[in-house]
N, C-alpha and C positions, 0 to 999 in steps of 0.2 A: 625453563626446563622443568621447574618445579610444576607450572600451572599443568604441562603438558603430562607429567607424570598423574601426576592427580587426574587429570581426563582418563585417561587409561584406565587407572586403580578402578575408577566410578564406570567404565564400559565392563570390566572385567566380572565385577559385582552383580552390575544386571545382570549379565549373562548366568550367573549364577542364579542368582533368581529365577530368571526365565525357564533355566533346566530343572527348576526344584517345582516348581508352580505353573506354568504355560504349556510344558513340557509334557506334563503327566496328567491334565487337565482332564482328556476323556474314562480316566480311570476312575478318578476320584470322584468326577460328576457324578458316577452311574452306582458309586458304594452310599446305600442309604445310611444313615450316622446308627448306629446303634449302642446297646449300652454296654460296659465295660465287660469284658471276657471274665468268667468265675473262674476258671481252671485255667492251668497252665497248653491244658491240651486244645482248648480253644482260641488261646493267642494263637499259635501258627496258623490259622484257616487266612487269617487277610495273607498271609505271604504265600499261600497257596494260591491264591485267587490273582496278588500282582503275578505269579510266576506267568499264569493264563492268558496277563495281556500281554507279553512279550513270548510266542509260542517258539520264535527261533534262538530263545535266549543260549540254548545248553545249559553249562553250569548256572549261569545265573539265576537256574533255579531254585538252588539251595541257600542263599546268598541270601535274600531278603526274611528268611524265617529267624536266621540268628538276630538282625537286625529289627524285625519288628516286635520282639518282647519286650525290649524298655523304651518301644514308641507306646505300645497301649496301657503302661503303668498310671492307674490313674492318684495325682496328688488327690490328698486331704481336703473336701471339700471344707473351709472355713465358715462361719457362720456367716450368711448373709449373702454367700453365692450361690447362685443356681445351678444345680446338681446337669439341669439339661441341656445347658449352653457348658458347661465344662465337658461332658461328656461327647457334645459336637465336636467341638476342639479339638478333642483326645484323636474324635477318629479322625477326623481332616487331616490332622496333622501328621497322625501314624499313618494314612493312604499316601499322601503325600510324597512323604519318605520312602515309602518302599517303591511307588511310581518310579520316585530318582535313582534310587540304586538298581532297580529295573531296566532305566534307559542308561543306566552307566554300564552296567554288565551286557545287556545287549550289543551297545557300541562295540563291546571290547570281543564280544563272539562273532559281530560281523566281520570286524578287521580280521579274523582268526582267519577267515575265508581270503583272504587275497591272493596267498603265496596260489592256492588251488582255483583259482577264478579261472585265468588263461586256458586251461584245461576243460576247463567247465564248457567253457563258450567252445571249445572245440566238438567238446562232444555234443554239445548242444546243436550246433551245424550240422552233423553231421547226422543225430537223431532225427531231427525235421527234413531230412529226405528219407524218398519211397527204399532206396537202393541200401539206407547206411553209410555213404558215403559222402563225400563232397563235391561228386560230379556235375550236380545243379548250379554249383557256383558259375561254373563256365559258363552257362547260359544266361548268367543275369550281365555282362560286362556288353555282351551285344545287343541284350533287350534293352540295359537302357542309355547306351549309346542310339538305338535307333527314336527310341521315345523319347530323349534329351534335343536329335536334332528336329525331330516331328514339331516339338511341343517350342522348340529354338527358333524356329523358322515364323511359327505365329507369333511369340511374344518381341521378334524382332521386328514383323511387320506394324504390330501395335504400336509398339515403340517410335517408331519413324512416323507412325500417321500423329504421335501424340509430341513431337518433335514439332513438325507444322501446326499443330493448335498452338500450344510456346511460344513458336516464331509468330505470330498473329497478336498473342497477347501481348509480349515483348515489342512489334511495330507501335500498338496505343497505350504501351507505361507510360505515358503522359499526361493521359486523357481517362486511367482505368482507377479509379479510388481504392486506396490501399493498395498498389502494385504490386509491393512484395511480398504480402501477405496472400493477396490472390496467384500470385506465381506460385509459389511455395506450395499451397495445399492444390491448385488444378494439376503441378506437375506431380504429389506425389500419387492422384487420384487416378492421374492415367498411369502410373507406373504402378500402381497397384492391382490397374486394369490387366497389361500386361503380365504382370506374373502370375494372378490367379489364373490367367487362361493358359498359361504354361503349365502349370499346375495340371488342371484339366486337361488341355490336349493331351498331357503326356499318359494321365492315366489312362484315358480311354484308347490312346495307339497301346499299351500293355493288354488292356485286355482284349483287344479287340486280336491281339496278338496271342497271347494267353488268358484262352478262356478260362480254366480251370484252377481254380487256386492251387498254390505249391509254395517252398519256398523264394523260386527264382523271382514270381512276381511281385510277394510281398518287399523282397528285399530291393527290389529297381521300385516300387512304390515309394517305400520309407528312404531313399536316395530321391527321389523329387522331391517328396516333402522337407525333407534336409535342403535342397538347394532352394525352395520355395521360400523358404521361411529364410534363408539367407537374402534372396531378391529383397526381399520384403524388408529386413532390417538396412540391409543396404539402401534401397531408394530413402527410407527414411532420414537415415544420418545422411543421406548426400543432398537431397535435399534441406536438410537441416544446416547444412556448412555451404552448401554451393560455392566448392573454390573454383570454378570457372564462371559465377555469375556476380561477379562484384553488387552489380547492381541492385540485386533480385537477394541478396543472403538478408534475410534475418537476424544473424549476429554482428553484434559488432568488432569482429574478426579480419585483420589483414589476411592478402590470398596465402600468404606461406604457413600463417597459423592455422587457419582453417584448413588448407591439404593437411598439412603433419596431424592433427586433431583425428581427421578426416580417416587415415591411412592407418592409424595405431586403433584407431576405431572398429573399422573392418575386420584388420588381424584380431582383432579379441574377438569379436561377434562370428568366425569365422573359424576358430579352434572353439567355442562355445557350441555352436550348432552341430558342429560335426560331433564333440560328445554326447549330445541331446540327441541328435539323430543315429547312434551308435547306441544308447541305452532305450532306444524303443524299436530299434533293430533284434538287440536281444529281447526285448520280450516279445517280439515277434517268432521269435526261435524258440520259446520256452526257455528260457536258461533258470534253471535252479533261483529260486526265491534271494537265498543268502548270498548269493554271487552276484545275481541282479543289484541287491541293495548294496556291495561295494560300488560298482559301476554306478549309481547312482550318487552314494555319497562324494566319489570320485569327482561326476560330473559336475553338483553344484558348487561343491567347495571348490573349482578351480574356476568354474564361471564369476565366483563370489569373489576371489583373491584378483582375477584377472581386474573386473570393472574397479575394483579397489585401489590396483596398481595405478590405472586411468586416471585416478579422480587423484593420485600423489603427485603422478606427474604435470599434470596439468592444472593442477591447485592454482596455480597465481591466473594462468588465462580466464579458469571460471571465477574465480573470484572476483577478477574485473569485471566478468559480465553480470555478477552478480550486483554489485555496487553500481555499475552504470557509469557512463562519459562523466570526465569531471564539472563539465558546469548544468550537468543533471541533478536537480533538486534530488536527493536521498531522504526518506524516510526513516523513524524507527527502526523497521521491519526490516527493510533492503538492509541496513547498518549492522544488524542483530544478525542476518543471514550470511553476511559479508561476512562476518568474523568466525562464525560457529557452522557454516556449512560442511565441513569438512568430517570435524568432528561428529557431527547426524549421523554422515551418510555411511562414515564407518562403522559406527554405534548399530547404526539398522541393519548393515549388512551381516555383522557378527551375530546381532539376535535372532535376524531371517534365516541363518546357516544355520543355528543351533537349532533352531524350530524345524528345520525342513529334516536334516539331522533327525531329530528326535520323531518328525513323523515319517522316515523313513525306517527305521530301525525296528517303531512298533507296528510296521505294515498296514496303518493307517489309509491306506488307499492313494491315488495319485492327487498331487499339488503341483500348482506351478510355482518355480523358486525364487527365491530374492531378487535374483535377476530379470526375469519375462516379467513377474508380476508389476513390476513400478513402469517398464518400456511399453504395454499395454494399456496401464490406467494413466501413465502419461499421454499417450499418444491420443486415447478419449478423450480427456481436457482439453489438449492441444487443438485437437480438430472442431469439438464445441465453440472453445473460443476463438480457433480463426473464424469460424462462422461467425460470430457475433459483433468481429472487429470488422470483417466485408460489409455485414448489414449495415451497420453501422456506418461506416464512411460512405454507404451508396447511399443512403437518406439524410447525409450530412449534403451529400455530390447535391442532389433531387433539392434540397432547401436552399441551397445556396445558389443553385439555379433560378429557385424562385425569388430569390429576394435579387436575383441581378435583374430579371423583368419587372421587379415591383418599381425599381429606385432608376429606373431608368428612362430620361425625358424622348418624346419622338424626334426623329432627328428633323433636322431645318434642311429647307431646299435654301440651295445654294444660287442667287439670285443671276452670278456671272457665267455657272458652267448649264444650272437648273438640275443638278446634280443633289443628292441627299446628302447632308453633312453626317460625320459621323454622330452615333449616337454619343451623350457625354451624363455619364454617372454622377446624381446629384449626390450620392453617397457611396463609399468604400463596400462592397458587401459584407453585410456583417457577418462578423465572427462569431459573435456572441455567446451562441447556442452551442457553437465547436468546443469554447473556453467554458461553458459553464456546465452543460449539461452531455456532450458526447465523451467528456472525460471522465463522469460519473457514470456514467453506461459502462465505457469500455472496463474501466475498475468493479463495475460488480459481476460483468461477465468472468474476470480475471479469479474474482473469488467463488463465484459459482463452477468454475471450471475447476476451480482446486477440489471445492468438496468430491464435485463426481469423481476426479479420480480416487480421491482418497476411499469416497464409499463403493466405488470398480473395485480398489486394490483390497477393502475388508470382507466381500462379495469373493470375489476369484480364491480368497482365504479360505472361504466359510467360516469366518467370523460373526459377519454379517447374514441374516439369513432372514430372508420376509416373511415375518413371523406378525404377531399380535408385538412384541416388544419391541422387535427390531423397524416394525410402522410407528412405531411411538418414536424411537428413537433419530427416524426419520422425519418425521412430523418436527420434533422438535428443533431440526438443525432447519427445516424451512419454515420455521416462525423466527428462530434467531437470523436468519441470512433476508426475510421481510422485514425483521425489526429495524436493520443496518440498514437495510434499502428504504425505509420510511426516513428515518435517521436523515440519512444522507440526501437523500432529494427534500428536504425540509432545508438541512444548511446550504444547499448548492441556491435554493431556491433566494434564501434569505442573504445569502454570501451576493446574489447578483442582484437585489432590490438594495442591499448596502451600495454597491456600486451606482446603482443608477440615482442615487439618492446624494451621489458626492454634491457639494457645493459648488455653484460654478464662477462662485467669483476668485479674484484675488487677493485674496490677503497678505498684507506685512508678516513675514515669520519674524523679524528684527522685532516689532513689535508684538504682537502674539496676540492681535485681532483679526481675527479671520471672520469670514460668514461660519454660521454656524452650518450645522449638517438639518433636515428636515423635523418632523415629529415619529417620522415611520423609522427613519435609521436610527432615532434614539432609542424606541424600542424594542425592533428589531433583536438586536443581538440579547436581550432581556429574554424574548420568546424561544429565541434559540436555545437558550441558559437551559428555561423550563422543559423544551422538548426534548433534550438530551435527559434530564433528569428523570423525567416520566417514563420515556424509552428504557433506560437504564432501569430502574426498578422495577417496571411491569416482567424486561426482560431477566431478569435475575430471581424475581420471584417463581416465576414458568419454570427454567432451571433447576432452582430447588427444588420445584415438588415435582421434575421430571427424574430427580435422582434419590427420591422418596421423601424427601422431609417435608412435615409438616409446617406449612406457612403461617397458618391461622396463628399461632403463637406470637407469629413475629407482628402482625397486626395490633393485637391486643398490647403487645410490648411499646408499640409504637405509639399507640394512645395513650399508654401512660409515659411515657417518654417527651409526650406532648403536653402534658398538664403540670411536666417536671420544668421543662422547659419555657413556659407562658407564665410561672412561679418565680423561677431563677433567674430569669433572664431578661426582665423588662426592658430593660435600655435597648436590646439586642429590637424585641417588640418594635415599642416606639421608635427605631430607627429605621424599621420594614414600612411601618405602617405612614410613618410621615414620608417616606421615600415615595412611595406608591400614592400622596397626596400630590407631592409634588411634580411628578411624571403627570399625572392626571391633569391638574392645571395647567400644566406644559410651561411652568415656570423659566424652566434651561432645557437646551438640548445638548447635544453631545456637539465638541466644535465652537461651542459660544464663548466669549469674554466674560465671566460673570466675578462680582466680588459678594463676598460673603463676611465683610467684615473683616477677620482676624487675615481674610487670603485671598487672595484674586490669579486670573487664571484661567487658561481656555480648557473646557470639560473633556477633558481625555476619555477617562472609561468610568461606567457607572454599572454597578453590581444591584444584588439586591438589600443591601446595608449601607454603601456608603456608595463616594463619587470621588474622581479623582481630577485635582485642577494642576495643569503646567503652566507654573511662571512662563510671564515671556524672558524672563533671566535664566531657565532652563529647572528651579529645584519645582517638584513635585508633592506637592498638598494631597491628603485623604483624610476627607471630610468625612463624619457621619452626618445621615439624613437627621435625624435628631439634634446634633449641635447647630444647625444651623436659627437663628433669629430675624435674620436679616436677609436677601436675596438681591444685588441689583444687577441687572442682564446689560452689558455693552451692545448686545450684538445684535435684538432684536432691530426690525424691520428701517430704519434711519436714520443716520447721527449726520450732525451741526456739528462743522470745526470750523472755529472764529482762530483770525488769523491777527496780531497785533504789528502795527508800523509806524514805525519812529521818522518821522519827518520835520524836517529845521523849522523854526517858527519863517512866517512871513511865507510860506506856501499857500498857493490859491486853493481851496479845498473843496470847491465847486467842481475845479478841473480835473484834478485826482478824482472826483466820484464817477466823472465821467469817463473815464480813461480806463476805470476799475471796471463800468459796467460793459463799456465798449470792449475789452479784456475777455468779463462772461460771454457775453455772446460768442465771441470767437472761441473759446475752448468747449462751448457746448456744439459746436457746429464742426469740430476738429473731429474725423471720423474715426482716432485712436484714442484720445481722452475726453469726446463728448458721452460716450457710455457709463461714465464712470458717475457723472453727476446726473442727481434727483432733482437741483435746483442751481439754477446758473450760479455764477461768482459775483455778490453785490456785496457793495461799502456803509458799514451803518455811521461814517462820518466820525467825527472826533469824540475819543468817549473819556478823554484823560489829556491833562495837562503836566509835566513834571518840570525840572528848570531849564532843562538843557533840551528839551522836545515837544513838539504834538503828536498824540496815539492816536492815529485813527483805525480803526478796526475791519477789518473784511471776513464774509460767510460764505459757504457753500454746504450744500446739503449732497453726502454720497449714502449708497450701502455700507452696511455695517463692515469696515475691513479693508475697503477703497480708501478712506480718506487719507492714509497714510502716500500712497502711491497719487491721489489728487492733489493733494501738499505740497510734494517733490516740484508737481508741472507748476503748477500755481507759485511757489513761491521763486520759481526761473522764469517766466512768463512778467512777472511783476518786476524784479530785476534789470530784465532789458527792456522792458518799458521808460522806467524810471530815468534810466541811462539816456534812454532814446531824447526823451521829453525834457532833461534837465535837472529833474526834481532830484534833490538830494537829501537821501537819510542822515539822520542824524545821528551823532554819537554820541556818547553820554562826556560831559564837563563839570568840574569840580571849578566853582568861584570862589576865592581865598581873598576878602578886606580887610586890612589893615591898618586899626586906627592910628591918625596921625602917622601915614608913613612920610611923609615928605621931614618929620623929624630923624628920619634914618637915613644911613648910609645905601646904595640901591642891593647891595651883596648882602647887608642884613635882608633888608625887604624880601629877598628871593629865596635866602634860606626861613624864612618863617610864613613863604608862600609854598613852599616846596613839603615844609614841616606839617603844616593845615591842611594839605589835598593830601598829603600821605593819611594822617587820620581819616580824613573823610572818606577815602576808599576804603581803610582797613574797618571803617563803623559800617557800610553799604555791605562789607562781604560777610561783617559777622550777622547781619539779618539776610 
């Protein structure tokens, strides 16, 4: 409750801002700063001059003169301030102020008008006929019942012809790349087809009917355009929910949410229009200035509360759509919007009112409101990047087409029927290009389609205005939105030469020698490190000096910062500089076995100062490039594991070599573990004698990583051999002599044989 109150307090704030400073902006832009008023008779002239830009203020114009005397009081200049930058201030500030009580008292004289508005509008009717009367009205209810079914009749025919293109495209959703993305914007293209020419037809059966302008026509015009602009938002949102096309919807919406969504949707957009269409009815009528701008503020503020109602009630459904299906990877961004969506959109809507508010009251001329503005520069985005998501998947369709011809063998004639066998795919068609590079398309199309709406909705402001500035300011969002897009097609590139660069052996995870990874994947993510870093500071410097500051400084800053650090920091030095030796010699790579003395460890990740080895017991080593002395790599190109076996004396040793070698050949010739070896399985014969055994030793040569998993076969392989053959291992024996036992009893003898092989094991376990 408490975070929630706080949100509030902080929208409420702006908005104050907003009315004190956005609010009164074209005032104070247009008052040059000048210096402090000598007499008391030339402070009132600023509040003469605010009264001017509020002409329908009434009282309000005596209001900002009391109030702007102790705005242009000027303090004390102190030593060492500049008299001419205080002086700005003074007046900014005192303009400022009197703007705000300007738009406050103006508010308060337009409401003054309400009780009298009803009235207004009646005589206003009734002035806009030739007679003074309201007799014309009765001619508009047949004029445009006639031009409603004129103009009904074409947009219905459309309709149904745009009904069978649908059904055509709906028979090949199978075959159509992106379906529901192509459904979605062909049906609302024809249904936008349709209304405009409703639209059309209708005006020209009016005039073709009423040649001559009058009331009765204008007002059956502004009733089409009212219902036009209704079609219009409707095909929009119904295509947006399609709760009759499961299939074909875009959101991820059950049919009942999507109707209900759907339906509350309509009724707002539909007591919306008819205001909007009602407040340029009246000014089609002339209605008094100050009545019109009730009708006006009337209008938004309820369009503004209505979509606001929407967006309460329906909080949780968008909020799910905003987060996405639960085993959809979530990002930052979605998570950040997930939580605080809400909050924005009420924050915007309050500031948009209070803005539209304020540039209605100062007669500012016409704007579109909080509400059309965002359903407009959305809908631009929208339709940019459905476009982008079609091309897209039809040149995903078009490659992967071609790579089904590429990887695909001719087929065989069937020698019994003489028949062609089917064709058969030496490879899966690859995805690759889908997973690596058409999901970084679709993502910058997704951010490219944001800015344009965003720079539509600063445009449709007049905020934005193609100027010498506002090209700059352009310029500079498409060098930052190129920088992202080099950015990103560098790690997608590198993200998929890592992949391709995995190692393709096996390695033991129990043991934690694996093959290593190549010399490019070691690098690799190194290049990456730098290209982000380069990116990042080119584009951050652009930035700066696109919002006036000078960079140069920060250069010069950096060179010395550089000779602070080449000073202070040696160890930091010599652990860059031997890193980049040792990457050079290609010492280790990322993935290797390597010990370094005090730690051993397959090379997890390497930075540009140190490197990081994981035990195969699981803790985690971070080494510096500079502590290191010593270097030894497990993993490079071949390991030798000798295998030791305990066999009873009096074995033939000839036979066992043969038995061994006979052994290699069959496990190199075995089409699951012949892979595994560089060099068959041979016996170097007896290389140790102990009292209770002969060792004879056996080798094989695998890849760095295999031997573990060739040890397993080999040393089960060897086993049932043994078995087979007879030979039997031997086990370790303890001899216990005892002098002159025939002088003992045989139960002494056995406890002082029993007593002597206990030693002897406990002396063999303590070495």
């Amino acid at each position: 409750m408490t975070a929630a109150l706080m949100r509030w307090r902080a929208a409420a704030l702006l908005l104050v801002v907003v009315l004190l400073a956005l609010g009164g902006s074209p005032t104070w832009a247009q008052t040059e700063p000048s210096a402090p008023p000598p007499s008391a008779t030339t402070n009132a002239e600023p509040a003469t001059t605010s009264s001017a830009a509020a002409p329908h203020a009434g009282s309000a114009t005596t209001a900002p003169v009391a109030a702007a005397e102790p705005a242009t009081t000027e303090p004390a200049a102190e030593p060492g301030d500049n008299p001419e930058s205080l002086e700005t201030a003074a007046a900014t500030a005192a303009s400022a102020l009197e703007t705000a009580i300007a738009v406050r008292f103006a508010i308060v004289d337009t409401l003054s008008e309400l009780p009298d508005t009803p009235d207004a509008i009646v005589d206003a009717a009734r002035g806009s006929g030739r007679s003074g009367t309201l007799q014309w009205f009765g001619w508009t209810v047949p004029l445009a019942a006639v031009a409603i079914l004129a103009s009904g009749i074409v947009c219905t025919l459309l309709r149904l012809w745009g009904n069978r293109v649908l059904g055509r495209l709906e028979a090949r959703a199978e075959t159509v790349p992106a379906f529901r993305t192509s459904y979605v914007m062909l049906r609302t293209a024809l249904r936008y087809l349709a209304d405009l020419a409703f639209l059309g037809v209708g005006i020209l059966a009016i005039i073709l009917i009423v040649p001559s302008p009058g009331p009765a026509r204008m007002t059956t015009i502004v009733v089409l355009i009212a219902l036009t602009m209704y079609l219009l938002f409707r095909d929009f949102f119904v295509s947006l929910f399609l709760p009759r096309k499961p299939a074909a919807r875009l959101l991820a919406l059950d049919d009942a949410t999507a109707r209900r969504m759907q339906r509350t949707l309509l009724l707002m957009t539909a007591v919306s229009v008819a205001l909007l269409g009602f407040s340029i009815w009246l000014n089609g009528i002339h209605l008094p200035e100050k009545n019109h701008d009730v009708v006006r503020m009337i209008s938004s503020l309820t369009s503004s509360v209505l979509l606001g109602l929407y967006f309460v009630i329906y909080r949780v459904e968008i909020g799910g759509l905003i987060r996405g299906a639960p085993d959809y990877p979530t990002n930052g961004v979605r998570k950040f919007f997930a939580a605080t969506w809400l909050f924005l959109i009420i924050t915007y809507l309050v500031i948009a009112s209070a803005l539209t508010v304020t540039n209605i009251v100062l007669s500012e001329g016409f704007r579109a409101g909080p509400v059309l503005v965002p359903i407009v520069s959305g809908l631009a985005g929208l339709t940019l990047y459905g476009i982008a998501v079609i091309v897209l998947a039809r040149r995903f369709a078009a490659h992967q087409a071609r790579l089904l011809s590429e990887t695909t063998i001719e087929p065989e004639i069937d020698e019994a029927t003489g028949e062609p066998k089917a064709p058969i795919a030496v490879v899966e068609p690859v995805t690759v290009w889908r997973m690596r590079w058409h999901g970084l398309f679709q993502n910058l199309a997704g951010i490219g389609s944001v800015v344009i709406a965003v720079v539509t909705m600063f445009v449709i402001w007049g905020r934005l205005e193609i100027t010498d500035e506002g090209s700059e300011w352009l310029g500079l969002i498409l060098f930052l939105l190129g920088a992202y897009a080099f950015y990103a097609s560098v790690r997608t590139w590198i993200d998929g030469k890592l992949e391709d660069e995995l190692p393709g052996g096996e390695g033991d995870p129990e043991e934690g020698m694996g093959p290593g990874s190549s010399r490019l994947a070691t690098l690799l993510p190194l290049l990456r490190n730098v290209v982000f870093v380069t990116v990042a500071t080119v584009s951050g410097m652009v930035l700066l000096a696109a919002l006036g500051l000078n960079v140069g400084p920060l250069f010069a800053s950096a060179g010395v910062i550089g000779l602070a650090v080449g000073f202070g920091a040696q160890t930091l030095i010599r652990d860059m500089f031997s890193g980049a030796f040792f990457l050079i010699d290609d010492a280790f790579r990322r993935g290797e076995y390597i010990d370094v003395g005090g730690a051993k460890g397959s090379v997890e990740k390497i930075s540009l100062r140190s490197f990081q080895l994981r035990h195969h017991n699981g803790p985690l080593h971070t080494i510096p490039f500079g502590a290191i002395k010593q270097l030894t790599n497990y993993s490079r190109d071949w390991v030798v594991m000798k295998l030791p076996l305990r066999i009873v004396y009096g074995t033939d040793i000839e036979r066992v070599r043969k038995l061994v070698k006979k052994l290699g050949q069959e496990l190199s010739e075995d089409p699951e573990v012949g892979p595994l070896f560089l060099a068959p399985l041979k016996s170097q014969g007896v290389v140790e004698m102990d009292d209770s055994a002969m060792i004879m030793r056996v080798k094989f040569m695998t890849e760095p990583g295999n031997q573990f998993i060739a040890r397993r076969h080999v040393l089960a392989r060897i086993s049932e051999l043994f078995d087979k053959e007879g030979i039997r291992f031997a086990h370790r024996e303890v001899t216990v002599r005892i002098a002159d036992a025939d002088r003992y009893s045989p139960e002494i003898v056995q406890e002082a044989a029993a007593a002597g092989a206990a030693r002897a094991v406990e002396g063999q376990t303590r070495l």
